[in-house]
ROTITI-203786 format. One record per residue (C-alpha): residue number from 1; residue in one letter; z, y, x. Coordinates in steps of 0.1 Angstrom, whole numbers, plus 2048, in hexadecimal, padded with zeros to 3 digits. Layout:
resi = NUM | resn = a | Z = Z | Y = Y | X = X
...
end
This chain:
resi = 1 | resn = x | Z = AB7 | Y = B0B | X = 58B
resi = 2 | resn = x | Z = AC5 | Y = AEF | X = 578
resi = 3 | resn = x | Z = AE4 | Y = AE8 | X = 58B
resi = 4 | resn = x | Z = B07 | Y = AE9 | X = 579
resi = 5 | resn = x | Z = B1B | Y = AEB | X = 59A
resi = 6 | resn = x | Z = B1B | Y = B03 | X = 5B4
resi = 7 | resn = x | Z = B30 | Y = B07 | X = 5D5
resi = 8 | resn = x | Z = B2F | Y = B2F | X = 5D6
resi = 9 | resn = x | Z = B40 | Y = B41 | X = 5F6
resi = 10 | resn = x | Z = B48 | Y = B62 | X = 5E8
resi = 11 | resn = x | Z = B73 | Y = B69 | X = 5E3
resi = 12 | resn = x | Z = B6B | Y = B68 | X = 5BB
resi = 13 | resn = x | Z = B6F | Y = B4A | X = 5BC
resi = 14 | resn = x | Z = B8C | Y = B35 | X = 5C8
resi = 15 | resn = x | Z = B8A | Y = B13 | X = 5BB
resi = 16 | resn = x | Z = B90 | Y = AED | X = 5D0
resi = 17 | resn = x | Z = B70 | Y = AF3 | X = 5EC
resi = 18 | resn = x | Z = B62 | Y = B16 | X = 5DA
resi = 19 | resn = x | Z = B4E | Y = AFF | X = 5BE
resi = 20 | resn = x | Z = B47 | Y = B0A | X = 598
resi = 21 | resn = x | Z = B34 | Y = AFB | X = 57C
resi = 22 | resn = x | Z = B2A | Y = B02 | X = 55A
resi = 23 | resn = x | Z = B41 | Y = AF3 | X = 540
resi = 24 | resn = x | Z = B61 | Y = AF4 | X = 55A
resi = 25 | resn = x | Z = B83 | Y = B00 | X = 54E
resi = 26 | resn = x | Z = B92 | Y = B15 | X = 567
resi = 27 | resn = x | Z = BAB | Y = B2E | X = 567
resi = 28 | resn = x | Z = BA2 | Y = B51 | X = 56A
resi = 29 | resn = x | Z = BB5 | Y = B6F | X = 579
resi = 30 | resn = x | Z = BB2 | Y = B95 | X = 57C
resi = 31 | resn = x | Z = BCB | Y = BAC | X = 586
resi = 32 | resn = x | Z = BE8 | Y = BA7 | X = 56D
resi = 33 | resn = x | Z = BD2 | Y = B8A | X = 556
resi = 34 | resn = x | Z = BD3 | Y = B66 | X = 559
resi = 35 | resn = x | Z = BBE | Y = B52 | X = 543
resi = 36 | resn = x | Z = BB2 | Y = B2C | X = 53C
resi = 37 | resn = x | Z = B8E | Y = B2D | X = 53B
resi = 38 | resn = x | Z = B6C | Y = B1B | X = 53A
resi = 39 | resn = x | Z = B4D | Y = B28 | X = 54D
resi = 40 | resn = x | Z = B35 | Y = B26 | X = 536
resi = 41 | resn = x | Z = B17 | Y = B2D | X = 548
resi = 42 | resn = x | Z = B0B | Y = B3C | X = 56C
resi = 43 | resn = x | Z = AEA | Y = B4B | X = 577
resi = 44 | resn = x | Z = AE3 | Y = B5B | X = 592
resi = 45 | resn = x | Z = ACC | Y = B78 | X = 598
resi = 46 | resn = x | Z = AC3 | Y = B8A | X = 5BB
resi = 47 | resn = x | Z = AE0 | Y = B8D | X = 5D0
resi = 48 | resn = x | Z = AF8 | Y = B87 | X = 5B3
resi = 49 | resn = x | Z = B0C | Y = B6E | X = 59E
resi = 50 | resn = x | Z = B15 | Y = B6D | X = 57B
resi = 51 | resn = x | Z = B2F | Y = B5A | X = 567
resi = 52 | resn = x | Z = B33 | Y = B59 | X = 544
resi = 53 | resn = x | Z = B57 | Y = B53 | X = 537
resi = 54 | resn = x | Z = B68 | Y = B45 | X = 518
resi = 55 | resn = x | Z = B8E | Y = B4F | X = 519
resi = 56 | resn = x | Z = B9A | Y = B2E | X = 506
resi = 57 | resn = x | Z = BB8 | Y = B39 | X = 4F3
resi = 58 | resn = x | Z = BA8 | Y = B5B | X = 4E6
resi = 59 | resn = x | Z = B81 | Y = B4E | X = 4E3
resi = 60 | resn = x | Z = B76 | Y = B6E | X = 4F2
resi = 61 | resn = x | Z = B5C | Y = B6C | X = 50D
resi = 62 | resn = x | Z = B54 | Y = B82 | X = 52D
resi = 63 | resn = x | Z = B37 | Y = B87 | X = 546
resi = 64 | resn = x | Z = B42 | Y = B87 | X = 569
resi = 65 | resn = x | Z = B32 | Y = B8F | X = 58A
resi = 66 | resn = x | Z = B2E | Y = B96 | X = 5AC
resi = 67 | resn = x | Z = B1A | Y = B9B | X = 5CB
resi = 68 | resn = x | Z = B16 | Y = B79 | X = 5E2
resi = 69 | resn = x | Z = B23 | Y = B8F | X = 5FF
resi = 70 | resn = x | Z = B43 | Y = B81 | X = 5FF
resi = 71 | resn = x | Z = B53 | Y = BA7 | X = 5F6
resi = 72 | resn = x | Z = B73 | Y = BA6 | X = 5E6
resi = 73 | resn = x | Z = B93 | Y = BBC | X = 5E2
resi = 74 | resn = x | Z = BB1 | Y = BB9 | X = 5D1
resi = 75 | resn = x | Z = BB8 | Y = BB4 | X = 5A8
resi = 76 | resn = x | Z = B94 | Y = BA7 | X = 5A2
resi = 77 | resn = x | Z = B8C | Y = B8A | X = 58F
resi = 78 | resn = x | Z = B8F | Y = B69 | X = 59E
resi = 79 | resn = x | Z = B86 | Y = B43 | X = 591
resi = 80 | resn = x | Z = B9F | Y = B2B | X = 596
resi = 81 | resn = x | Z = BA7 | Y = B06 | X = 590
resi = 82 | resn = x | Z = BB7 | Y = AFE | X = 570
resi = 83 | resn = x | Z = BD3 | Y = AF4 | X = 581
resi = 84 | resn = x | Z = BD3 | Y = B0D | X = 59D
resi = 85 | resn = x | Z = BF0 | Y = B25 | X = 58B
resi = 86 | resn = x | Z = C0E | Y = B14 | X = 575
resi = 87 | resn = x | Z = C01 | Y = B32 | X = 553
resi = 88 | resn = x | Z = C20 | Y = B33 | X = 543
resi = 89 | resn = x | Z = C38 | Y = B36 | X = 55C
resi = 90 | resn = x | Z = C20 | Y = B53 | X = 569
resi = 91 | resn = x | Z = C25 | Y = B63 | X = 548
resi = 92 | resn = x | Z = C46 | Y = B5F | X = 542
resi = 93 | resn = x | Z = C48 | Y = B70 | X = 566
resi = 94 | resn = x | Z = C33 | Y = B8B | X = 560
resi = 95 | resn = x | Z = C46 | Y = B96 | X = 541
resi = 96 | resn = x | Z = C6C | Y = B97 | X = 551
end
């Protein structure tokens, strides 16, 4: 397509105005995880949307997607801001 930014309306993603774009750092959550992250790359193909994931403290790297119907429920992944969640006061939260 050769755009680097979108604006997507689907409850995946829950950034400032709904907008992603390759090379962002975000943070990424599902169910009990929490996560800096960069998108590395999105495609899209039919009716869906794909993100690719880096996990920046561990290097590992995910594939994530969805349908563009705007379906969600609860404990699926989500994209955030980088600043949306305060990470390790989450943690330390999580683990009392």
């Amino acid at each position: 397509m050769g755009f680097k930014t979108f604006q997507v309306d689907i409850s995946h993603i829950s950034t400032k105005d709904r907008k992603i774009a390759k090379g962002m750092e975000c943070q990424y959550k599902e169910g009990s995880t929490l996560e800096r992250a960069i998108i590395e790359d999105i495609y899209f193909r039919n009716n869906l949307i794909n993100l690719k994931i880096r996990f920046i403290e561990t290097g590992r790297t995910i594939t994530c997607d969805s349908v563009l119907d705007g379906a969600g429920y609860g404990g699926m992944w989500r994209i955030y801001d980088k600043d949306h969640y305060d990470i390790d006061e989450w943690r330390r939260e999580e683990n009392e």
